[in-house]
C-alpha positions in Angstrom: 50.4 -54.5 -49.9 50.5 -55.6 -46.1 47.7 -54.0 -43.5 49.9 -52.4 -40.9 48.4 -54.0 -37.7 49.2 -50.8 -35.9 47.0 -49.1 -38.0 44.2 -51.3 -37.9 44.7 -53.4 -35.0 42.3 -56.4 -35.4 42.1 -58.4 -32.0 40.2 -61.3 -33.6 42.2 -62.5 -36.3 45.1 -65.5 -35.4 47.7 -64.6 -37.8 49.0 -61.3 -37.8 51.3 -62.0 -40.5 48.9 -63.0 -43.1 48.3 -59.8 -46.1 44.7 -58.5 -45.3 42.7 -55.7 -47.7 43.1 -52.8 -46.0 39.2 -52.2 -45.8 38.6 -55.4 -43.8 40.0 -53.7 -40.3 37.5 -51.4 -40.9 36.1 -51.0 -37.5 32.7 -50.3 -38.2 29.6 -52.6 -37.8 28.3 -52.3 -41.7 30.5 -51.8 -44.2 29.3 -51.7 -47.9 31.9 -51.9 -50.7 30.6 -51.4 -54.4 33.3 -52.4 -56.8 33.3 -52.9 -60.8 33.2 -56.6 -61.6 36.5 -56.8 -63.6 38.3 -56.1 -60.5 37.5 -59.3 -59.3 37.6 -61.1 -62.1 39.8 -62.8 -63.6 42.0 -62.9 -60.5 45.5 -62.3 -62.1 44.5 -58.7 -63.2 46.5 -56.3 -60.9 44.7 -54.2 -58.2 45.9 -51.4 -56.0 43.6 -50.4 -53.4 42.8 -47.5 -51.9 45.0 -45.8 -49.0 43.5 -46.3 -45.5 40.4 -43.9 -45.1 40.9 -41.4 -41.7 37.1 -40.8 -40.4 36.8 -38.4 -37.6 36.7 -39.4 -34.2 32.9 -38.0 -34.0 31.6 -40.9 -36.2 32.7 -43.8 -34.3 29.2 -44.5 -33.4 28.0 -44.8 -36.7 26.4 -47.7 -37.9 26.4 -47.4 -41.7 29.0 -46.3 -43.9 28.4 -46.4 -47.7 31.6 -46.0 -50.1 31.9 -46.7 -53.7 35.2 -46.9 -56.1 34.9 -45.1 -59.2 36.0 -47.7 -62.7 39.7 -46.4 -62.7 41.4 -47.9 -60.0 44.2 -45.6 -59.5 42.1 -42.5 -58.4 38.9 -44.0 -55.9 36.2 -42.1 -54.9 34.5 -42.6 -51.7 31.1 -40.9 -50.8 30.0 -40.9 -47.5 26.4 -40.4 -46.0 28.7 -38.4 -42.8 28.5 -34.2 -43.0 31.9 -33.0 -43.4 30.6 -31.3 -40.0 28.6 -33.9 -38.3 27.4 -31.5 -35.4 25.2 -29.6 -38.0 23.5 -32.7 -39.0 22.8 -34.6 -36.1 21.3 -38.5 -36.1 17.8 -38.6 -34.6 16.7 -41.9 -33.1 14.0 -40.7 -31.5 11.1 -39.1 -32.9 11.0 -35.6 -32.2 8.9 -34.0 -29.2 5.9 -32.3 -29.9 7.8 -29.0 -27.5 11.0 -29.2 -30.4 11.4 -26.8 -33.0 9.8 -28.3 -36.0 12.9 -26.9 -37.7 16.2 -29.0 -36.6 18.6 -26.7 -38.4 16.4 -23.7 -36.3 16.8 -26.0 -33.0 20.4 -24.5 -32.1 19.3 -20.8 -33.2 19.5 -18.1 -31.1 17.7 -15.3 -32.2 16.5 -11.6 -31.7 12.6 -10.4 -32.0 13.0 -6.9 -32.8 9.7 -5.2 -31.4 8.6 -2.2 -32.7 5.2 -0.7 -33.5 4.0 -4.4 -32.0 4.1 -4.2 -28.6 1.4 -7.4 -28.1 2.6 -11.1 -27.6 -1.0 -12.3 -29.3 -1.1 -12.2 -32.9 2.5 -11.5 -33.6 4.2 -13.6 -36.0 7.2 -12.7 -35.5 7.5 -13.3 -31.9 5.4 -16.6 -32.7 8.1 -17.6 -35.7 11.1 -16.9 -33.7 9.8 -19.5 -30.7 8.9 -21.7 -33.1 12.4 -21.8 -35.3 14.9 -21.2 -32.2 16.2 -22.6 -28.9 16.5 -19.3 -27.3 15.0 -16.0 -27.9 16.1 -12.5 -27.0 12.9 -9.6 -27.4 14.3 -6.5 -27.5 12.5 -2.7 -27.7 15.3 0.3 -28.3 14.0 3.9 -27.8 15.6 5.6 -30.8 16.8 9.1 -29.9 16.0 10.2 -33.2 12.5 10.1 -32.6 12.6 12.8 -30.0 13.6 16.4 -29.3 12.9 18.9 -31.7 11.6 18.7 -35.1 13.0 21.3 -37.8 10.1 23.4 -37.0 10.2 24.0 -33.3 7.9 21.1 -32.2 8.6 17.9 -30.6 9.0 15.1 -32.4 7.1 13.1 -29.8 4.9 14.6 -27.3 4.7 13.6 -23.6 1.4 12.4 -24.0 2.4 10.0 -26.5 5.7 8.7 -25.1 4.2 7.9 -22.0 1.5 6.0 -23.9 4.5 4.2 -25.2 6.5 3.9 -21.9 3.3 2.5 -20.7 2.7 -0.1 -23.3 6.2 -1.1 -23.2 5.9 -1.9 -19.7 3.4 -4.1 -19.8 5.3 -6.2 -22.7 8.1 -6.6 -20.4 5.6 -8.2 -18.0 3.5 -10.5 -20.5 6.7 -11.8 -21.7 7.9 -12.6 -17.8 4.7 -14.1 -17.3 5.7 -16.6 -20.1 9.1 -17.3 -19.0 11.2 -14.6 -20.6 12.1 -10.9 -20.8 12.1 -7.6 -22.6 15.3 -6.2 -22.9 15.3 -2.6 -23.2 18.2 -0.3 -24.8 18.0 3.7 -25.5 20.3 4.1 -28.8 20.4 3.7 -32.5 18.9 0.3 -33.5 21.8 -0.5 -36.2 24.2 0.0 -33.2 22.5 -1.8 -30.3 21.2 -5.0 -32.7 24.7 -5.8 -33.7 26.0 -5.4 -30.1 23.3 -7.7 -28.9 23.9 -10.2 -31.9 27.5 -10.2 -30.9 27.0 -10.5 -27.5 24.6 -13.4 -27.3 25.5 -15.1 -31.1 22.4 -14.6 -32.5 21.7 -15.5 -36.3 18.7 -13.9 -37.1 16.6 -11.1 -36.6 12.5 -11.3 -36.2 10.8 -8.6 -37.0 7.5 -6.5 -38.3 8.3 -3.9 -41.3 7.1 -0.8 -40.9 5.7 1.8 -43.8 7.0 5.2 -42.9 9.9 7.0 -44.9 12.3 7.1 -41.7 11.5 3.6 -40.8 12.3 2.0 -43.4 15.4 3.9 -44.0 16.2 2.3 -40.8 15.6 -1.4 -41.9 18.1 -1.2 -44.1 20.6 0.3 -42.1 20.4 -2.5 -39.5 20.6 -5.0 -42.6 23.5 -3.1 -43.8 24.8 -3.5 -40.6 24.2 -7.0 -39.8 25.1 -8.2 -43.6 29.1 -8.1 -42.7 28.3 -10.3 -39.7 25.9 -13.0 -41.4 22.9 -12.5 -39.7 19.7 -13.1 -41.1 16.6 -10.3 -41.4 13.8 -11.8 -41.1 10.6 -9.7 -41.8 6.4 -9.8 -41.5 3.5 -7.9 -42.0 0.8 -7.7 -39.2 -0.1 -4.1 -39.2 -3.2 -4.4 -41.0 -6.5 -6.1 -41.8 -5.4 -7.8 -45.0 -2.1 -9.2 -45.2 0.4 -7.5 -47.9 0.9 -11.0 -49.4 -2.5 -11.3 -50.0 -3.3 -8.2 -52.0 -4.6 -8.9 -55.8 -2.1 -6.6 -57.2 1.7 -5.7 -56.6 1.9 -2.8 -54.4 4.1 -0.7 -57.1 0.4 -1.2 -59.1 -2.0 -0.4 -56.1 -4.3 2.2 -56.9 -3.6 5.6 -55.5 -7.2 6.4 -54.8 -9.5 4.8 -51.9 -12.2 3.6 -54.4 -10.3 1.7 -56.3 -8.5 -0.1 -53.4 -12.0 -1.3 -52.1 -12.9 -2.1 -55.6 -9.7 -4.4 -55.5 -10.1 -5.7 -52.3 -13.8 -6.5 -52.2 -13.8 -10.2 -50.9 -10.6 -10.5 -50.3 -9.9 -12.9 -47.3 -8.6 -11.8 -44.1 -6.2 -14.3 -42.3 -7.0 -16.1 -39.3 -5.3 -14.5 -36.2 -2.1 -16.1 -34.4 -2.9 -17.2 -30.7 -0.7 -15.7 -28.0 2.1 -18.6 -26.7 1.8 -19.7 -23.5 5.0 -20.2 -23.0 8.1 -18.5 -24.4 11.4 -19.6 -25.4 14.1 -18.8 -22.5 16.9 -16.2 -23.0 20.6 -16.9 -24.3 22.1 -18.6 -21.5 25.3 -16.4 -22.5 26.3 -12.9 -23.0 25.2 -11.8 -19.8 22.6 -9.4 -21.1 20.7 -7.2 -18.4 17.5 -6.3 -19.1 17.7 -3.2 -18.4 15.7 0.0 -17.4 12.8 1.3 -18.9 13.5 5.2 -19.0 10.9 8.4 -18.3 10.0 11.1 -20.3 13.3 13.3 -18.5 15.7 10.2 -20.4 13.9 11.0 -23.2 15.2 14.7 -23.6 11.1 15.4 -22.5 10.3 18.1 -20.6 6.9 17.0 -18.9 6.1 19.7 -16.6 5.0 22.4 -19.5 2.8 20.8 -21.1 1.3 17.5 -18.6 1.0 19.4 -15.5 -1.6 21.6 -17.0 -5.6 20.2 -17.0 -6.2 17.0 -18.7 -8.9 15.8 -20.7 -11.2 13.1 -19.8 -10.4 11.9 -23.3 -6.4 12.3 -22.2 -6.8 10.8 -18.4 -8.4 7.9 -19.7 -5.8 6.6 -22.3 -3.5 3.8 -20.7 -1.4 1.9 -22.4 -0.6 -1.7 -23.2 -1.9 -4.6 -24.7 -3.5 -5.9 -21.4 -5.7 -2.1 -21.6 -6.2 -2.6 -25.4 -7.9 -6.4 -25.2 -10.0 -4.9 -22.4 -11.1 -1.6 -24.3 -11.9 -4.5 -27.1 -14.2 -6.6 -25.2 -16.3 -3.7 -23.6 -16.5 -2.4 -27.3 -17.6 -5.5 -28.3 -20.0 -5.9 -25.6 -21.8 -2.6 -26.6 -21.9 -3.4 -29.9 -23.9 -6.2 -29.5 -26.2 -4.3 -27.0 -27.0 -1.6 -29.1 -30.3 -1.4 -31.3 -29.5 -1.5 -35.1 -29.0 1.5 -36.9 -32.1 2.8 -38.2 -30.9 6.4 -39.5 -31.6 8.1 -36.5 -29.1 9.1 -33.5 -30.7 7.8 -30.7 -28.1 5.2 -30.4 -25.4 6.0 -28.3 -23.1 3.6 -30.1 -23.5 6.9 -33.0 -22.9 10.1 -33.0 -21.1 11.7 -30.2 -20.1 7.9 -29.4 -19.3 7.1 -32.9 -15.2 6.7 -32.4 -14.5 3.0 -31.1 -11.6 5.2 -29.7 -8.8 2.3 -30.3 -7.2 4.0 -32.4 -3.6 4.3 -30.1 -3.6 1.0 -29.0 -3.5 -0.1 -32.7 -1.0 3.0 -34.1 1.3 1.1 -30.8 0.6 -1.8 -31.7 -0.8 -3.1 -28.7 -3.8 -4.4 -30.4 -3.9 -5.8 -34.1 -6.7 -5.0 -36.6 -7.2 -8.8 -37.1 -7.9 -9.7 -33.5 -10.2 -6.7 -33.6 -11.7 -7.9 -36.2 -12.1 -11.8 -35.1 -13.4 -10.2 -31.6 -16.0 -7.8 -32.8 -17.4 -10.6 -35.3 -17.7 -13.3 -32.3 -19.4 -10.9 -29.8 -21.3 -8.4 -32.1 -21.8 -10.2 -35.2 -24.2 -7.5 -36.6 -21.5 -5.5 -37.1 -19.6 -7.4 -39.6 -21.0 -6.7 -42.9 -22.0 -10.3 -45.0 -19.4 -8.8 -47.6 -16.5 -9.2 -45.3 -16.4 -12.6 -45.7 -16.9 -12.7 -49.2 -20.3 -14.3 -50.1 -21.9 -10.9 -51.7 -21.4 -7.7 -52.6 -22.9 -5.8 -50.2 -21.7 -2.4 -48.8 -19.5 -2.8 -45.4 -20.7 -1.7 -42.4 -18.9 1.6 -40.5 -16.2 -0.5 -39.0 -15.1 -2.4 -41.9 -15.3 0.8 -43.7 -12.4 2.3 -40.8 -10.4 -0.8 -40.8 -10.5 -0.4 -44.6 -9.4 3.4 -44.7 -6.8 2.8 -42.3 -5.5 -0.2 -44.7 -5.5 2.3 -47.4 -3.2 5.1 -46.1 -0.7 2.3 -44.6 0.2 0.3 -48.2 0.4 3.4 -49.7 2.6 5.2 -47.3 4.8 1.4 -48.1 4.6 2.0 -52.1 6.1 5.5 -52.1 8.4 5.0 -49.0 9.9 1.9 -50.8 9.9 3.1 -54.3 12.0 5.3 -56.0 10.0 7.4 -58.2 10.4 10.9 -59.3 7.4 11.6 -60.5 4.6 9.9 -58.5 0.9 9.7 -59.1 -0.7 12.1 -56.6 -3.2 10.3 -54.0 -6.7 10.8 -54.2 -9.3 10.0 -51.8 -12.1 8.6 -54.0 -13.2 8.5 -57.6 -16.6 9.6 -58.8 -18.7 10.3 -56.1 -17.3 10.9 -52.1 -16.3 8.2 -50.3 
């Protein structure tokens, strides 16, 4: 068989009319052709090579090439080291930048962080995971109209006090996450519905966010999965609403034990995870879409009817109760402060940091989310020490200290609101408070 010179010009050779192998126009710079040896010898043995080989016009710059013939010559087989869709496997001849997503497959991602009962940018792994894996990020918070109005019993399902707490704390996320080079965009509506019009919009493939406990939340994980499973986006959850991570527990959480003793029993020693530092800067939004960021509504867009119930006299406790992460880390550090000023507890209630002071009175700011239990944790046992009970870290036995004790409590109700929200059992072990004596 004859090369066609049209084919495969070759500007170099001098006779045109001379048979060439097909392979040897091969305009590539390294060409490697692995062939069984009785092809080639003896010479008289017939040989029918391949047909030309047609390699996209996307891997003309390639420099190397590797085909091999299987041992029956009338069906070859050629493998080549090029992706049958080169743009998802792009050559590096550079070394990656430090500022690159360690991930290349995660370097064209765009994704969507899902905030929920986390309204902090420090030690959220989610936010954190989704900067790290993706070249844009879109944060979103949706007010879910089904967490307001009326309950079945007359009441409302969220008070006015409480949603402008959250209004509050939502506000200030929107303006951490400016301050490090993005934006919160904001939505009133079902979070199935307004996730998949956002994925669409912007062509997100994946989905950050923290999993929640409750019965109604998690009923609405899945129905954003179940809505996002047609369109091929990934879910991606994490756990960063307690003191010791899920993962870490020393049982499965269908086997925790339904009483408080026996979870400390379990959990005594256990260690609790370093905390994740906030980024100082954020990945940028989608470039398309055109997604506005949108409003963040009042208590009247909310169905709330403020003037009944906030108009009348507040409490001190009530007036002082701002919210946002920027409040919560500053509550944090004045706590810490007077815990490190007060005299150690000696039984008595002279101390001021017991008593009618005995509340740390963080409490919202970690139900929101604003503040995590971890960096409470780390920040108390850097600026108060004393308070953090040797057993917290694992080296003895000893009995924990008031604060490890709430944390604990507070640990307790939240894995086992996640065992009998997630499971489907008929008959469930009732939940007890302690065994033996009080807790």
């Amino acid at each position: 068989m004859e090369a066609n010179p049209q084919e495969t010009p070759d500007p170099q050779s001098e006779d045109q009319s001379q048979p060439r192998h097909p392979l040897s126009t091969t305009p590539f710079t390294s060409l490697t052709l692995s062939l069984p040896t009785h092809f080639i010898s003896p010479p008289q043995l017939p040989f029918k090579p391949p047909k030309l080989i047609k390699i996209p016009n996307q891997t003309s710059s390639l420099s190397l090439i590797t085909l091999s013939l299987s041992s029956a010559p009338t069906k070859p087989h050629f493998k080549s080291t090029v992706s049958s869709n080169p743009l998802q496997t792009p050559l590096s001849l550079n070394p990656r930048r430090p500022s690159e997503p360690s991930n290349l497959a995660g370097a064209r991602r765009t994704s969507i962080v899902w905030f929920r009962n986390d309204l902090r940018v420090h030690d959220n792994e989610s936010l954190s995971s989704a900067n790290t894996e993706s070249s844009s990020v879109l944060p979103v918070y949706i007010f879910d109209p089904r967490d307001y109005g009326k309950s079945s019993s007359g009441f409302d399902k969220t008070g006015p006090y409480r949603a402008s707490f959250l209004l509050e704390s939502v506000s200030t996320l929107r303006q951490s996450l400016q301050a490090r080079g993005s934006d919160l965009i904001v939505r009133i509506g079902r979070p199935e519905t307004v996730i998949a019009d956002l994925v669409k919009a912007v062509g997100a493939e994946a989905v950050y966010t923290h999993r929640e406990v409750s019965f109604d939340e998690v009923k609405g994980e899945g129905k954003v999965e179940m809505k996002l499973k047609d369109e091929g986006v990934e879910v991606k959850y994490f756990w960063g609403s307690t003191l010791y991570h899920i993962d870490d527990l020393p049982f499965k959480l269908e086997d925790m034990p339904t009483n408080y003793g026996g979870f400390r029993e379990k959990v005594k020693g256990l260690k609790i995870r370093k905390t994740i530092e906030a980024l100082d800067r954020l990945r940028g939004l989608p470039a398309g879409g055109d997604v506005e960021p949108g409003e963040i509504p009042t208590l009247v867009d909310l169905g709330l009817n403020p003037t009944a119930t906030m108009n009348q006299a507040k409490t001190s406790a009530n007036a002082s109760l701002v919210g946002g992460e920027t409040e919560a880390l500053e509550r944090l550090k004045r706590f810490a402060s007077e815990c490190k000023s007060q005299p150690a507890k000696d039984g008595s209630n002279d101390s001021s940091m017991y008593g009618a002071k005995f509340s740390c009175k963080i409490s919202p700011w970690l139900a929101m989310g604003c503040l995590s239990p971890r960096s409470m944790f780390d920040e108390l046992k850097k600026s108060a020490s004393r308070t953090i009970s040797a057993s917290t870290n694992g080296k003895d036995g000893g009995d924990m200290n008031w604060l490890m004790y709430e944390l604990l409590w507070r640990d307790f109700f939240r894995f086992i609101t996640k065992k009998y929200s997630s499971a489907k059992q008929n008959n469930a072990a009732p939940v007890t408070a302690c065994t033996g004596a009080a807790a």
